[in-house]
MOPAC internal coordinates of N, CA, C and O (Angstrom, degrees):
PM7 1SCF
backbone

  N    0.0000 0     0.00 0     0.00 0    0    0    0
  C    1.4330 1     0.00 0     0.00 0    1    0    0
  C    1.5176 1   108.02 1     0.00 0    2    1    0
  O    1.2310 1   127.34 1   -52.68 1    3    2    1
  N    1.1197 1   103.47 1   127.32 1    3    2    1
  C    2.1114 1   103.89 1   177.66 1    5    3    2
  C    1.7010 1   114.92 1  -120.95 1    6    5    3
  O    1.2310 1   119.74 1   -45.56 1    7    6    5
  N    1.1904 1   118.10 1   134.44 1    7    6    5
  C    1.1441 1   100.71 1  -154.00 1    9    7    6
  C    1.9224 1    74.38 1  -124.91 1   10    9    7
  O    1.2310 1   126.08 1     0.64 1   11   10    9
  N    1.6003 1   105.93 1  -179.36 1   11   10    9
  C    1.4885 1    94.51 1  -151.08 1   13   11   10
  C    1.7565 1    80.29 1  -162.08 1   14   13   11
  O    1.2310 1   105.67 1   -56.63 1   15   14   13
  N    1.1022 1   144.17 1   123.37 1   15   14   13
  C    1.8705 1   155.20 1   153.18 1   17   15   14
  C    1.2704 1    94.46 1   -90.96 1   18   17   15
  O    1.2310 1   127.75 1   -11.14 1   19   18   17
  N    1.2089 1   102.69 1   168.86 1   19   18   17
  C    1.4840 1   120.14 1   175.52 1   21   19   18
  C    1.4890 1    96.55 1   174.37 1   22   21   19
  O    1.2310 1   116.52 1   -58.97 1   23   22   21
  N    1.4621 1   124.22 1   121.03 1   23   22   21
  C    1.4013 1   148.43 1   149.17 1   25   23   22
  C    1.1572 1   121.52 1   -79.02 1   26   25   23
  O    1.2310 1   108.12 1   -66.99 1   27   26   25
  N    1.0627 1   139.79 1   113.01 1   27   26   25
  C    1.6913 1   145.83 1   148.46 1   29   27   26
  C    1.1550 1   115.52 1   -42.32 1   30   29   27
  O    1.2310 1   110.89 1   -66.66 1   31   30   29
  N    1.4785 1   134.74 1   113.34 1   31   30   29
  C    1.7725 1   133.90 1   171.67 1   33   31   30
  C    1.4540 1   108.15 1  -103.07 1   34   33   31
  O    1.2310 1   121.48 1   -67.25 1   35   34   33
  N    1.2478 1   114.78 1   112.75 1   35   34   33
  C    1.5341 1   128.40 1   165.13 1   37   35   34
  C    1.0915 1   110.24 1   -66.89 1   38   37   35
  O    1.2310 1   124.57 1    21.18 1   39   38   37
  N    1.3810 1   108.83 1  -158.82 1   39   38   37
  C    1.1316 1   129.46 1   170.83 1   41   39   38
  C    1.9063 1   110.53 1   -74.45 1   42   41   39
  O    1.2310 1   114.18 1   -48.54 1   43   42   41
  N    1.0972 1   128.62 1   131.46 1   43   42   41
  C    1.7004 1   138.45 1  -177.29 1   45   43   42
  C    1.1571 1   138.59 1  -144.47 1   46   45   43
  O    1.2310 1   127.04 1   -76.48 1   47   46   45
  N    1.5210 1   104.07 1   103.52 1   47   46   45
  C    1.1420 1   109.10 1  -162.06 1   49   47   46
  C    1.1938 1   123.21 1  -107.23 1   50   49   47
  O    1.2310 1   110.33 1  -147.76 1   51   50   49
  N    1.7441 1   135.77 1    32.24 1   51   50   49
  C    1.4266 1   156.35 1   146.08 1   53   51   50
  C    1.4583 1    99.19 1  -135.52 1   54   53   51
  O    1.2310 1   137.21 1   -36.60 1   55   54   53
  N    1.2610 1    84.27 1   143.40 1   55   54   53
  C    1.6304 1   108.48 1   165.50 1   57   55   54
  C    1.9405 1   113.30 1   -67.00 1   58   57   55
  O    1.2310 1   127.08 1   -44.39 1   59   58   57
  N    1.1368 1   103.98 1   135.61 1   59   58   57
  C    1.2408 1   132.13 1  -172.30 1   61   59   58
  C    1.7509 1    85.27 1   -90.00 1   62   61   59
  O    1.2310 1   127.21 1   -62.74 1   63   62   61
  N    1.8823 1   103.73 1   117.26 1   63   62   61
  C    1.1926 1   123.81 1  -179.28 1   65   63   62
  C    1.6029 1   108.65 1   -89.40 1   66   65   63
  O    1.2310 1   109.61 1   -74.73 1   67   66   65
  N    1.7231 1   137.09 1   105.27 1   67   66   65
  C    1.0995 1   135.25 1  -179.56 1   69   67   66
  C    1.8573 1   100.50 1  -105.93 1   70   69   67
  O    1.2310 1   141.14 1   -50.77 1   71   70   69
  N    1.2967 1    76.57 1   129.23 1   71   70   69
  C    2.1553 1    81.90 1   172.37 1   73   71   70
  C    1.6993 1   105.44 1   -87.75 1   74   73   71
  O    1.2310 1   125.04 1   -69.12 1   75   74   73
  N    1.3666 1   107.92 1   110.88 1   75   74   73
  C    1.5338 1   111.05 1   154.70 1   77   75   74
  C    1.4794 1    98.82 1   -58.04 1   78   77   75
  O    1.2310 1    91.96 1   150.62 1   79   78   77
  N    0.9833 1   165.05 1   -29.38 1   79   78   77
  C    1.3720 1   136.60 1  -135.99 1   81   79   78
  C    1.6438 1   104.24 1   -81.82 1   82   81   79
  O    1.2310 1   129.33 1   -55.38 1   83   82   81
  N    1.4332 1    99.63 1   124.62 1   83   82   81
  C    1.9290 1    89.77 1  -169.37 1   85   83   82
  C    1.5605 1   103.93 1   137.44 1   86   85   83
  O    1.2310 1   131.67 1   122.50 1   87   86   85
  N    1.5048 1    95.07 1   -57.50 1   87   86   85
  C    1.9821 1   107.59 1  -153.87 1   89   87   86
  C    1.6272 1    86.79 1   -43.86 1   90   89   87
  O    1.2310 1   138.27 1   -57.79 1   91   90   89
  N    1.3027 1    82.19 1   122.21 1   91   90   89
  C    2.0113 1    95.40 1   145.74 1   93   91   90
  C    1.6542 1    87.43 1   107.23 1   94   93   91
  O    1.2310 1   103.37 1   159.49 1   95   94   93
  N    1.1380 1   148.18 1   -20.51 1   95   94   93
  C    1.4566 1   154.41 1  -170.16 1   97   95   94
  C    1.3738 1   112.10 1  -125.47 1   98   97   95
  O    1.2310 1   107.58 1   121.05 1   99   98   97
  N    1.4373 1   140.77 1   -58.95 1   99   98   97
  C    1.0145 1   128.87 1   156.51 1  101   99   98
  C    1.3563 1   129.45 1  -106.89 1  102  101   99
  O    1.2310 1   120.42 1   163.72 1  103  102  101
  N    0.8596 1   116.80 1   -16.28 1  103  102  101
  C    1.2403 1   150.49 1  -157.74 1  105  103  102
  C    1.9639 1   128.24 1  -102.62 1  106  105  103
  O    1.2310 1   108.44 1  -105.21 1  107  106  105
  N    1.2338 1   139.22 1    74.79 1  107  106  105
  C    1.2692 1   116.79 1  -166.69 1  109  107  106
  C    1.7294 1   114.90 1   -75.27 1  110  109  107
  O    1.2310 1   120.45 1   -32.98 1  111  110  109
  N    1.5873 1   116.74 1   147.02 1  111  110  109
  C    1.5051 1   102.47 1  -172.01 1  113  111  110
  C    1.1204 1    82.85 1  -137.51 1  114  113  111
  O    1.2310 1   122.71 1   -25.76 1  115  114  113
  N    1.7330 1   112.40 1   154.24 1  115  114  113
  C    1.4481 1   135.68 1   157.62 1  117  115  114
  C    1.5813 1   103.93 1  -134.96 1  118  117  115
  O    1.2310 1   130.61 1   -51.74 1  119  118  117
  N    1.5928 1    97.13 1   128.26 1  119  118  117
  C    1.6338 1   112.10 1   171.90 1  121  119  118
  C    1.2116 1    90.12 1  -138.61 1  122  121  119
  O    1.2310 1   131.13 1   -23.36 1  123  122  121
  N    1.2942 1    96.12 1   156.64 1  123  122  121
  C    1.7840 1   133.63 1   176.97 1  125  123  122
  C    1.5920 1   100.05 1  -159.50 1  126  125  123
  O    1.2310 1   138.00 1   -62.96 1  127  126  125
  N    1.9065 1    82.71 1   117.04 1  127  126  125
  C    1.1508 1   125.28 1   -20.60 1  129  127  126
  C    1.1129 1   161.65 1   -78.47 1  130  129  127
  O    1.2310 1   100.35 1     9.15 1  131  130  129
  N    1.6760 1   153.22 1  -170.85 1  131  130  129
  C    2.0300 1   114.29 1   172.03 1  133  131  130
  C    1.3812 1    96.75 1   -50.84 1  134  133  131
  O    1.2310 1   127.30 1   -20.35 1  135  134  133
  N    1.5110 1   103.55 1   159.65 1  135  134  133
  C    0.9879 1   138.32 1   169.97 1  137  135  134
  C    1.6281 1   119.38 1    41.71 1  138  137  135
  O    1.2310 1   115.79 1  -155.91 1  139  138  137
  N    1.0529 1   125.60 1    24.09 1  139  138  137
  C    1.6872 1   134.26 1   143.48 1  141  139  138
  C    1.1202 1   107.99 1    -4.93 1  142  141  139
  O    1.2310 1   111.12 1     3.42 1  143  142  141
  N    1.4796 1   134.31 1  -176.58 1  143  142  141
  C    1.7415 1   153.43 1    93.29 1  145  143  142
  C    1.3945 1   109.34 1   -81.12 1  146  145  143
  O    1.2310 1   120.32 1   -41.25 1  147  146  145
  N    1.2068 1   117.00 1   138.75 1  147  146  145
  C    1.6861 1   118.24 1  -151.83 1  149  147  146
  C    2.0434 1    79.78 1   -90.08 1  150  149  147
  O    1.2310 1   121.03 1   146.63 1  151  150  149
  N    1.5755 1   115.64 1   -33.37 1  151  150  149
  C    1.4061 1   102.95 1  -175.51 1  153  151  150
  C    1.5826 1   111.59 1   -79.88 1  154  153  151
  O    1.2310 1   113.50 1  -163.28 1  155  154  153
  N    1.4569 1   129.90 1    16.72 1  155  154  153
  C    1.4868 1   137.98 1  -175.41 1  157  155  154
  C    1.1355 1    98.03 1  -129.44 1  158  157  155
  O    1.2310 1   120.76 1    99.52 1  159  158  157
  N    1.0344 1   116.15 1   -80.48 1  159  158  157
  C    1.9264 1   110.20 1  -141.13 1  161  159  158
  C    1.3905 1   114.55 1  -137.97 1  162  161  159
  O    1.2310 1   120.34 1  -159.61 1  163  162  161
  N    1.7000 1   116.95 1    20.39 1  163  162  161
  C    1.5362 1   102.25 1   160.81 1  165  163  162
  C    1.0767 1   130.45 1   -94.45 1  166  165  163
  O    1.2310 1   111.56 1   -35.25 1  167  166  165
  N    1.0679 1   133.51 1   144.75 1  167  166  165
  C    1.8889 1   133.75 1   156.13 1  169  167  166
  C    1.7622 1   107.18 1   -47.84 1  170  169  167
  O    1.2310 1   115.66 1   119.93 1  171  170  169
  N    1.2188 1   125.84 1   -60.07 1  171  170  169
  C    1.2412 1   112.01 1  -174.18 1  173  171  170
  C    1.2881 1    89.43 1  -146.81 1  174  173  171
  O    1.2310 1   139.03 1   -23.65 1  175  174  173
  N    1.7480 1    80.70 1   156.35 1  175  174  173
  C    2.3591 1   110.81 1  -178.99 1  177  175  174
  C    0.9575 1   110.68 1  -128.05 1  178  177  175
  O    1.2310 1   103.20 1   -63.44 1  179  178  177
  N    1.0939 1   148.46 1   116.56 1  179  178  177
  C    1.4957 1   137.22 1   139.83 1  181  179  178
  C    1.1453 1   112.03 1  -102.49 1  182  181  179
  O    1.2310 1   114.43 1   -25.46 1  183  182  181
  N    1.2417 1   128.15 1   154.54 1  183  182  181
  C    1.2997 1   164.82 1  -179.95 1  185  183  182
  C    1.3372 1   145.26 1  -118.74 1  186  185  183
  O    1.2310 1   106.14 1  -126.80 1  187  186  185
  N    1.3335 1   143.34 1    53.20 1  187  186  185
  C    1.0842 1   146.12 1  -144.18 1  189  187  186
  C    1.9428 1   120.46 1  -110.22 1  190  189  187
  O    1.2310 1   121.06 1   -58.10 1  191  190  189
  N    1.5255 1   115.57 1   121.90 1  191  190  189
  C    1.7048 1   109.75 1  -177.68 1  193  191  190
  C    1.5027 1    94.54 1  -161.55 1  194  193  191
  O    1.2310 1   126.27 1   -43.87 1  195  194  193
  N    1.2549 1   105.55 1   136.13 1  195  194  193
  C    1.6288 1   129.36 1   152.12 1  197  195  194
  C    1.7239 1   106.16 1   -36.82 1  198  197  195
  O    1.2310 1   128.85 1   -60.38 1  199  198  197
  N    0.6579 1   100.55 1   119.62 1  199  198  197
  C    1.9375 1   113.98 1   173.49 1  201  199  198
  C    1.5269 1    92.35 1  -116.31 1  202  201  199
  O    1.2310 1    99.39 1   149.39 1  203  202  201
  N    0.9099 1   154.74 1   -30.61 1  203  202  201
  C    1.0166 1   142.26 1   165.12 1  205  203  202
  C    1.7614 1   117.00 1  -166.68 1  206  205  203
  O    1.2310 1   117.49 1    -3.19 1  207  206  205
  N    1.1483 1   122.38 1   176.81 1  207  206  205
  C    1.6531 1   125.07 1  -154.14 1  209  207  206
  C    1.3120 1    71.37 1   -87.25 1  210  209  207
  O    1.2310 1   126.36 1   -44.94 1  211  210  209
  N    1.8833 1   105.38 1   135.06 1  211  210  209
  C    1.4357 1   131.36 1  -177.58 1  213  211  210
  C    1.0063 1   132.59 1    89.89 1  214  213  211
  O    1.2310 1   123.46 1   161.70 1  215  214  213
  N    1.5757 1   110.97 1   -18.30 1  215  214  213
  C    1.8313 1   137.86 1  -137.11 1  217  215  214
  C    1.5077 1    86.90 1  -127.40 1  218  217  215
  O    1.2310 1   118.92 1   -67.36 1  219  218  217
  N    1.8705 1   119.66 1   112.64 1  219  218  217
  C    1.3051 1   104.13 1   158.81 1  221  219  218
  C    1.4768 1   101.61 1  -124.86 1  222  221  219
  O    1.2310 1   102.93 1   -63.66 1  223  222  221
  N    1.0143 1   148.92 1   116.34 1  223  222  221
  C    1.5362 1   169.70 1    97.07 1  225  223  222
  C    1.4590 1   101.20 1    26.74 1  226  225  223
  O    1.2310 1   110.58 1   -32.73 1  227  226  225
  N    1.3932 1   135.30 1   147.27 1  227  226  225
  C    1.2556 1   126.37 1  -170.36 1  229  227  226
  C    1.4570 1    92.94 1  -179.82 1  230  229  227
  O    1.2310 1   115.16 1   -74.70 1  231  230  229
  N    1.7152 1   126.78 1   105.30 1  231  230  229
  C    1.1644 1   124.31 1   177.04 1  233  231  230
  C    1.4252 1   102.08 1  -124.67 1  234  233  231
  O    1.2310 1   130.82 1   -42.03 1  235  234  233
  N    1.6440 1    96.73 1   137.97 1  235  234  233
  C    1.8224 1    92.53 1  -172.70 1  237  235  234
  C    1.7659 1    92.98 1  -136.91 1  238  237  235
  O    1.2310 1   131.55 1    -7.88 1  239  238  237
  N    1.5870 1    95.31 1   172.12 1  239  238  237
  C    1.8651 1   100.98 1  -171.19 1  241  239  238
  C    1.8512 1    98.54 1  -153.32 1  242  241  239
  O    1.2310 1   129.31 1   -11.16 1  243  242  241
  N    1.0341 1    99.66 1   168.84 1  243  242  241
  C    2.1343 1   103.58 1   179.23 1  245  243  242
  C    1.4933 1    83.25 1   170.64 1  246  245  243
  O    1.2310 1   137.74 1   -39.49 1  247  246  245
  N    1.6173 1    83.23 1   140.51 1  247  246  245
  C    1.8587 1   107.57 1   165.06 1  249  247  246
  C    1.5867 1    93.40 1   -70.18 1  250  249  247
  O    1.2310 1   137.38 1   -36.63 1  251  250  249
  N    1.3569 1    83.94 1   143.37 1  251  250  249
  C    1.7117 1   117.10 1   171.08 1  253  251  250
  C    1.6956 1    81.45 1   -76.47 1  254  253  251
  O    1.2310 1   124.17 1   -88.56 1  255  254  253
  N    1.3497 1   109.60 1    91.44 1  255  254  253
  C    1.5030 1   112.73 1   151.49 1  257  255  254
  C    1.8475 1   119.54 1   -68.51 1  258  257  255
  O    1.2310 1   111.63 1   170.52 1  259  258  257
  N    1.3313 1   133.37 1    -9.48 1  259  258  257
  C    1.3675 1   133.29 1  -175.39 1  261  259  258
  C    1.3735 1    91.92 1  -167.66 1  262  261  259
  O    1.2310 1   122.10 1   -68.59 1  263  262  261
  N    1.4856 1   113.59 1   111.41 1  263  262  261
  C    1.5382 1   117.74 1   177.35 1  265  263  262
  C    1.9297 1   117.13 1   -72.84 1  266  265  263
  O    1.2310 1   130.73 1   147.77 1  267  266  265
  N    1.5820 1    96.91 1   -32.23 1  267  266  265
  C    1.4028 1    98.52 1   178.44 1  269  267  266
  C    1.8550 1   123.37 1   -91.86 1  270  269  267
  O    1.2310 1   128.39 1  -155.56 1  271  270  269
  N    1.3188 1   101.45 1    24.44 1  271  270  269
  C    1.8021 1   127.76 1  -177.79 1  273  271  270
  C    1.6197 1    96.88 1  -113.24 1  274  273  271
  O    1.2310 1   122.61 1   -25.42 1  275  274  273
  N    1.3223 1   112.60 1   154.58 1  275  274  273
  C    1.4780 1   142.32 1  -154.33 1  277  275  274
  C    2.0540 1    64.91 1  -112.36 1  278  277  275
  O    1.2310 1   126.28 1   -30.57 1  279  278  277
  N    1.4223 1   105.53 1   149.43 1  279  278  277
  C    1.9758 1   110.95 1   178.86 1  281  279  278
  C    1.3607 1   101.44 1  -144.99 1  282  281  279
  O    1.2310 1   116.05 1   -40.73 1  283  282  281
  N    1.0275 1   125.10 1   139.27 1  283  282  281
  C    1.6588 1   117.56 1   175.33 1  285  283  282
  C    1.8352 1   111.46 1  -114.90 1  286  285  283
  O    1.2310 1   121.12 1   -15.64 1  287  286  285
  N    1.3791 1   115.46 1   164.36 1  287  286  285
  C    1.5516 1    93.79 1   177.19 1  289  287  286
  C    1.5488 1    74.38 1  -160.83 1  290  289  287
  O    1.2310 1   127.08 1   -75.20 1  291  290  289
  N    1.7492 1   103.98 1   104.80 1  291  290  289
  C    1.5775 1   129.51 1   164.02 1  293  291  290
  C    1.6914 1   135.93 1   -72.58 1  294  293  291
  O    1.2310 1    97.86 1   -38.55 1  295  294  293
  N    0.7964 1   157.13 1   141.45 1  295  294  293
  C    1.3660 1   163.38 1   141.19 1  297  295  294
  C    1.8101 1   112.22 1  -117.89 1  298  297  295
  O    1.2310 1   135.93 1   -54.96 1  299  298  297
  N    1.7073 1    86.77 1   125.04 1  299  298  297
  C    1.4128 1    91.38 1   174.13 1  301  299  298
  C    1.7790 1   104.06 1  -133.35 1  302  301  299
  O    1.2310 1   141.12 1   -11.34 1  303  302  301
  N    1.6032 1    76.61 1   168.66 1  303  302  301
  C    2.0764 1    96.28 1  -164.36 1  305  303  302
  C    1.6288 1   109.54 1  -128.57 1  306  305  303
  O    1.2310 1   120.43 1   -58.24 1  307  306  305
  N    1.2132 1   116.79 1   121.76 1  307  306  305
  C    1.2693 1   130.16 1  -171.17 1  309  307  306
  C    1.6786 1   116.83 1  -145.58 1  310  309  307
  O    1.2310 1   129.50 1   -38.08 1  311  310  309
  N    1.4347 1    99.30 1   141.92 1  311  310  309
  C    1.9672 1   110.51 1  -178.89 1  313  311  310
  C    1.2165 1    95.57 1   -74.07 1  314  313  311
  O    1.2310 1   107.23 1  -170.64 1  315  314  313
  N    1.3968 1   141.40 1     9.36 1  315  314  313
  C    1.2152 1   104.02 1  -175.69 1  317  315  314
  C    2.0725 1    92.18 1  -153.80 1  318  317  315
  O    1.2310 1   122.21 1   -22.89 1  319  318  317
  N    1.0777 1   113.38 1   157.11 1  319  318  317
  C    1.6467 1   116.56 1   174.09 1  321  319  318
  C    1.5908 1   122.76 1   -42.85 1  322  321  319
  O    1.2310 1   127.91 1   143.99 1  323  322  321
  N    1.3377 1   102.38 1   -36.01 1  323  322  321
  C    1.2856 1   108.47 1  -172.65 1  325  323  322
  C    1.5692 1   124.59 1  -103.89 1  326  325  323
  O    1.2310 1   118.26 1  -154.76 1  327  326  325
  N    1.4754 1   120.92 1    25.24 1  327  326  325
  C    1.0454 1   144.21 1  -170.38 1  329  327  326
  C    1.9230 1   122.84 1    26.66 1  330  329  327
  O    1.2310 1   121.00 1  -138.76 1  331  330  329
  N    1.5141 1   115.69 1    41.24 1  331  330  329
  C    1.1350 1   151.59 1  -143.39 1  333  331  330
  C    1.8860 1    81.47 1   -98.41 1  334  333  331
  O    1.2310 1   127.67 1   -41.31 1  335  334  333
  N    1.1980 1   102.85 1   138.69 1  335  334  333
  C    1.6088 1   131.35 1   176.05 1  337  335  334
  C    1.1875 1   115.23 1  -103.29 1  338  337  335
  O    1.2310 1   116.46 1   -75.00 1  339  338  337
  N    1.4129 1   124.33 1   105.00 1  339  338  337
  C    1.3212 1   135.13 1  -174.23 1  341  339  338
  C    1.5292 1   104.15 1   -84.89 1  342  341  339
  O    1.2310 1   115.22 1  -170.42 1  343  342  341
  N    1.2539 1   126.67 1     9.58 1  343  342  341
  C    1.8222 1   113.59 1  -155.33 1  345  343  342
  C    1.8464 1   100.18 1  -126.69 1  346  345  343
  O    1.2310 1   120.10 1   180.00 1  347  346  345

């Protein structure tokens, strides 16, 4: 089963505030680059934790590299490593 998000990025004009507090313990984080501040100097954040059984939470961020371009910022979910479609 592969499951697939996708956010639309407009146009943005504050930075999208992500709390590390957590990453690595409850919390899974991806910045680019290592070790960023997602409110300074990364290109992209995600953020990912169970809030509750069923409930997964998923906060993501990217510089508006081209304000007058349609931008996407993806995360995908798959049973297996190679994100391969059984259906």
């Amino acid at each position: 089963m592969m499951f697939l998000m996708m956010m639309m990025v407009t146009s943005v004009s504050a930075i999208a505030e992500l709390n590390k507090t957590g990453c690595d313990r409850v919390k899974t984080c991806l910045f680019k680059p290592i070790g960023c501040n997602p409110a300074l100097d990364c290109t992209i954040g995600i953020i990912m934790h169970v809030v509750e059984p069923g409930w997964l939470r998923i906060e993501m961020t990217a510089l508006t590299i081209n304000p007058s371009t349609t931008q996407y910022i993806a995360v995908g979910f798959s049973n297996d490593q190679k994100m391969v479609s059984n259906g």
